[in-house]
N, C-alpha and C positions, 0 to 999 in steps of 0.2 A: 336204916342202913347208915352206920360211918364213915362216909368218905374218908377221912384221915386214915383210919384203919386199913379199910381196902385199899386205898394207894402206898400204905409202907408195903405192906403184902405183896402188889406187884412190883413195886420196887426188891424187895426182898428177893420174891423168886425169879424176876427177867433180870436186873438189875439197871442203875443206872444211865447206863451208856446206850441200851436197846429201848430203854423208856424215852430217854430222847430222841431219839430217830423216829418212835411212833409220834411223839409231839409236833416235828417236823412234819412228818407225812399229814397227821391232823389239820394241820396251818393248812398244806396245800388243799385235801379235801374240803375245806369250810371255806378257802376262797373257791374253791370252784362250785360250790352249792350255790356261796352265794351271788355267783357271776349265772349261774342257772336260771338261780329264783328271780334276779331283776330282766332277764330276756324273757323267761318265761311266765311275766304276769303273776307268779305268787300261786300259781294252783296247789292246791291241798297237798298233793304228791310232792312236789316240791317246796312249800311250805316243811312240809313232815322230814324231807331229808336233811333243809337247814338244821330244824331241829336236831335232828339227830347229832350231824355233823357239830354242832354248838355241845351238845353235851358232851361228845366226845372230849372236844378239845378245851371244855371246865375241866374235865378227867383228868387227862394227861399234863395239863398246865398246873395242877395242885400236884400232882405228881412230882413236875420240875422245881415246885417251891418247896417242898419236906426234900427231895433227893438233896437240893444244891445247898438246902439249911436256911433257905431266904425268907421263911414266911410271917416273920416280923417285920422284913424290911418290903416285902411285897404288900401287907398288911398300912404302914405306915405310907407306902406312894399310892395304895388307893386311895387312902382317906386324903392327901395333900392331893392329888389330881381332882377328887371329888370335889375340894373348896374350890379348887381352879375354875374348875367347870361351873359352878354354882357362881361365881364372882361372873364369867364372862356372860351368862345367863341371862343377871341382874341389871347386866351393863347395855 
């Protein structure tokens, strides 16, 4: 399956402005999964809803980089965050 693909799609048919509000609501659901899963030990159930909730909002955040035109420039800050992280690692 093409992620790329299926998110112009949903972009196409919800449009822009509705895809970011589910990205918002996303954000909140995955903080609260994962404010669950650290009360609650990590059980499988819980384990499985972060899950879920993380995929969601991979979803929706490629969503917001093809909507907003940014995925060169989101592409370029992970790889410069990446050495960041790998320098302070090191250090």
């Amino acid at each position: 399956m093409d992620i790329k693909n299926t998110c112009c799609k949903a972009l196409k048919k919800y449009g822009l402005k509705a895809q970011t509000m589910i990205f918002v609501e996303e954000l909140g659901e995955t903080l609260q999964a994962l404010s669950k899963h650290e009360r609650g030990g990590g059980s499988h159930e819980l384990k499985d809803n972060l899950a879920q909730e993380l995929a969601d909002l991979y979803i929706t955040a490629k969503q917001m980089e093809i909507g907003y035109g940014i995925e060169k420039e989101v592409q370029y800050w992970i790889s410069a965050k990446l050495k960041m992280l790998e320098k302070r690692i090191e250090d």
